[in-house]
N, C-alpha and C positions, 0 to 999 in steps of 0.2 A: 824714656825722656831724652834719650841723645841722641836720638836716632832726629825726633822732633827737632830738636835745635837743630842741628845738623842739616835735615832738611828746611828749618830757617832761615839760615844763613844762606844757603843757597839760594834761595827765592828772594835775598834783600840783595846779595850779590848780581844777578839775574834783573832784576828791576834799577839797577844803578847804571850795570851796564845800556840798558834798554832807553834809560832816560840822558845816554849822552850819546846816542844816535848810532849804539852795535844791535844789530840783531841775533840774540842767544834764543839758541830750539834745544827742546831735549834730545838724548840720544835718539838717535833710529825714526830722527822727524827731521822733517826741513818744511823751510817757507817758503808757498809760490808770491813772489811777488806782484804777481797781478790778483790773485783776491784775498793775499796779507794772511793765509790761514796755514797752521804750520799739518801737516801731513803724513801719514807713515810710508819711510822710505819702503820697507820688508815689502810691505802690501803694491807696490807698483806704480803708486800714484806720480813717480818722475823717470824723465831718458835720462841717462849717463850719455857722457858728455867726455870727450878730452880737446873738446875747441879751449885754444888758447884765451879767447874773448873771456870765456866763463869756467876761466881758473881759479876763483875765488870763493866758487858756490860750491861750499866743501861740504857735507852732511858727515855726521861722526855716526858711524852704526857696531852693531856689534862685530862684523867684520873689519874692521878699520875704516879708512877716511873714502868716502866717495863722492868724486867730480859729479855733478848734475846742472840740467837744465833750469833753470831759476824758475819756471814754468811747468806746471804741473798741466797732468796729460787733460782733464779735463778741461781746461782752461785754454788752452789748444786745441781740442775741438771745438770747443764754444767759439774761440775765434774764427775757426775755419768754414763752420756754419754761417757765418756771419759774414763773410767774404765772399761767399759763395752766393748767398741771397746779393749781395752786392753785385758780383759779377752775373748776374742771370742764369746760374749755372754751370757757368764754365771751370770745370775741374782745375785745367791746368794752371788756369792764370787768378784763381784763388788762391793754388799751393803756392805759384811764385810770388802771387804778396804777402803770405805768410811766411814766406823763408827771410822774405826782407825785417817783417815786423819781428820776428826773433832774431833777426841776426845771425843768419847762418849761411851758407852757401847754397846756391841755384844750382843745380846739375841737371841738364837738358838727358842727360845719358841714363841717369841715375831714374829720372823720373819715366822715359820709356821703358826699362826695365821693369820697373813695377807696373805698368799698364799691361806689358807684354805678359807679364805671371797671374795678371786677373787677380790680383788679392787687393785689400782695402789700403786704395793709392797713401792715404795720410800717414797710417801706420807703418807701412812701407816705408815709405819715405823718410820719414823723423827716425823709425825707429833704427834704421838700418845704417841711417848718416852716423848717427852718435856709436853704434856697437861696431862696426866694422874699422878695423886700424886706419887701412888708405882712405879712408874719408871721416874719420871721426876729428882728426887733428887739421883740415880744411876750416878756414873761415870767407867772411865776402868777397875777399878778394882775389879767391880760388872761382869765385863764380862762372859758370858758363853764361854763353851769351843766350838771352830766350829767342827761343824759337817763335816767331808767330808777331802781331802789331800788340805791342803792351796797350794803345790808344783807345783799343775796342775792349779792355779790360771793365773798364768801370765808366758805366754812362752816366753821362752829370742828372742830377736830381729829376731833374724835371725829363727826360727822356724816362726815366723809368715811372714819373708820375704819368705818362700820358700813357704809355702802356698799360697803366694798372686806373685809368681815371673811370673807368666804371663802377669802382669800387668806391664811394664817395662817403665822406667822412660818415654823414649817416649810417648807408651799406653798411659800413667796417663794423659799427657797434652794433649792429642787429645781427652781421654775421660773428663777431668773438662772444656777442650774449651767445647764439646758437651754437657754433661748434666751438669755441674757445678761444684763449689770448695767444693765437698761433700768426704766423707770419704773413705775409700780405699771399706769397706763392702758394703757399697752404693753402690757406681761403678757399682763392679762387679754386683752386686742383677740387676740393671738396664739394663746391657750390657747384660748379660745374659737372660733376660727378652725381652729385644728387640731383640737377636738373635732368640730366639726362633719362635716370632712372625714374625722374615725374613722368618722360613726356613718354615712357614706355609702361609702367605698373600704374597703379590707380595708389596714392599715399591718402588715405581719406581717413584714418585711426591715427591716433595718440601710438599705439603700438607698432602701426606698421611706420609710421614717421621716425621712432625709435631705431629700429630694427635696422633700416637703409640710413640714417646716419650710422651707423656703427658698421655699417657693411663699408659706406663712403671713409670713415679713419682708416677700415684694417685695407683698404686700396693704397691708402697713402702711406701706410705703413711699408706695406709690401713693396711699392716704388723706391722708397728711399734704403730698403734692406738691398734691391736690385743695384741699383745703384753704387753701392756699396761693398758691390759681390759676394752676401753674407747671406747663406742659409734661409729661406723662407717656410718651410715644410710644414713649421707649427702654424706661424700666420695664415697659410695656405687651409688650413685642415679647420681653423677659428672662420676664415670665409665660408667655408665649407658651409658649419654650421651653422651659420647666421643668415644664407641664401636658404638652408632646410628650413628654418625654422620663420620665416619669410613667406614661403611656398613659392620663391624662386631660382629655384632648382631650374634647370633644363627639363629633366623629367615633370615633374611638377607642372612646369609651365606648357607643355604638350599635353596633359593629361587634361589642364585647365582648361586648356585653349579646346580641347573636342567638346567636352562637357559643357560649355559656351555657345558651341556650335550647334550641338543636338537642342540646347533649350531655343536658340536663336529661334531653327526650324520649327519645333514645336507651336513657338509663339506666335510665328506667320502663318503656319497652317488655321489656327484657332482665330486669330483675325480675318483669314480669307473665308472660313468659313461661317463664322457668326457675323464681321464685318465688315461684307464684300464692296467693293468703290461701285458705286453709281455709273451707269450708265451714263456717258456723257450726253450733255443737252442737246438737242438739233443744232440750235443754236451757235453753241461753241464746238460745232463739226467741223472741221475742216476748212476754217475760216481765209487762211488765204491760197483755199484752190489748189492746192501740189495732190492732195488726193483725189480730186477731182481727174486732172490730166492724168493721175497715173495709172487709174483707171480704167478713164475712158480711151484715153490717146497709145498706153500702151498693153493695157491685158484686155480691153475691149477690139482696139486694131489685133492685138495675138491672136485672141477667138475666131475673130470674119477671117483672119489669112488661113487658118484651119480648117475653115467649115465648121463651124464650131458653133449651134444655136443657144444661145443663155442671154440672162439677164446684161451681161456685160458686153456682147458685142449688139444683139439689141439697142443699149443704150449707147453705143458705138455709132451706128445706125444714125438713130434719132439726131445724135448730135453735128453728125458729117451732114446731114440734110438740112441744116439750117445754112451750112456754107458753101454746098453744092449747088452750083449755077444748070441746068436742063439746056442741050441745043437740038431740042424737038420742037418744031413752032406747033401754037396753037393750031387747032382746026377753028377756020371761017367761017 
């Protein structure tokens, strides 16, 4: 029972403070202040920090007092993701607007450095600002100057709406009904992806429709692990089997593709032979005359320069005699 009180009093104490605008975490937790939810420090969920800015965000753990990032790590990629759709991509100049929206210092050096080692730029960068001494104790106005036009950062709304204006509100909800509530660049990557693979396979099943969206996520999957410079092997080995299990395989589709071929031919032989084309009519022979002259004018003349008796210089003959003028006069 005293243990109860005990932990009573703490919880009226804790709620007093709370209600005159202190923030109290239990031990070996802290608050991110952007989604208010408190966290366990042990588990990794914040950077350590000895930026002078965020000397106050103290977390009490079982090892004593620890400096941290008021911003927990997820909540920092969420950010960064969101920057990054904002900036169309551009790595670099998504990190520097995130260095500003935390408040921390830009390092042009810092940030070559981690491109130059190919590991994952974000983690890199946050993680290695706050742990290493000469730059942990850096704040903005240690910043370097960016490299590059900050202008072409972020295109105003409406450039990124004409860009993306094929996608039209309708579009948008037929495609998040279809592949899901994913972002505008996704979509398209997707939609695009399985259009291609329309206008190559035949999607005509409930299952094979299936099948090639899931082959079109673990695409997009795979892109953004690239991206990232993280590991694909599993992703890679899940394509695998979803191109097997597809019948679009490479092999697979070589195997198809002859077996397609042999029935083609089969098919044509059993038409040429049960359903052969007609004879064309007199009629519609050679209606405007080119087989006529090629004929007469050039494998009827080939024949007579030969010596050559047949039907064709014959009718060679016949036909030069009607233009052949005689300078024999009559007889009297």
């Amino acid at each position: 029972m005293a243990n109860k009180s005990e932990e009573a009093k703490i919880a009226e104490a804790r709620l007093l403070l709370e209600k005159n605008g202190y923030t109290v975490t239990a031990k070996n937790y802290f608050r991110c202040i952007m989604s208010g939810k408190e966290l366990s420090v042990k588990q990794g969920n914040f950077y350590q920090t000895n930026n002078p800015m965020f000397s106050g965000c103290i977390a009490n753990t079982d090892e004593g007092k620890v400096n941290l990032l008021p911003y927990s790590k997820k909540e920092i990629e969420d950010l960064y993701k969101k920057l990054t759709i904002d900036a169309k991509g551009n790595e670099k100049l998504s990190l520097f607007k995130l260095t500003q929206a935390l408040q921390i210092p830009w390092l042009e050096s810092h940030y070559q450095t981690a491109k130059e080692n190919r590991m994952n730029t974000l983690k890199f960068y946050i993680g290695k600002m706050n742990s290493l001494p000469q730059l942990s104790e850096l704040t903005m106005a240690d910043s370097e100057p960016f490299v590059g036009d900050e202008d072409d950062m972020f295109s105003k709304q409406d450039d990124f709406d004409i860009k993306h204006k094929k996608i039209s509100k309708k579009n948008r909800e037929e495609m998040v009904k279809f592949w899901g509530n994913l972002d505008v660049v996704d979509l398209e990557y997707l939609q695009e992806q399985y259009d291609d693979w329309s206008t190559r396979y035949s999607i005509d099943t409930k299952s094979m429709e299936l099948l090639v969206s899931e082959i079109c996520h673990k695409q997009l999957t795979i892109k953004k692990l690239r991206e990232n410079n993280q590991p694909t092997s599993k992703e890679l080995k899940d394509l695998q089997d979803l191109m097997n299990s597809s019948a679009l395989k490479p092999i697979q589709e070589s195997s198809a593709m002859n077996n397609e071929a042999n029935t083609l031919g089969v098919w044509i032989k059993k038409i040429e032979n049960e359903e052969p084309i007609d004879e064309v009519q007199e009629q519609y022979k050679d209606i405007d005359g080119i087989g006529k002259m090629i004929r007469v004018f050039f494998l009827g003349h080939f024949n007579k320069m030969l010596g050559v008796k047949n039907e064709l210089s014959e009718e060679y003959e016949r036909e030069m005699a009607m233009y052949t003028v005689s300078l024999e006069e009559e007889d009297l």
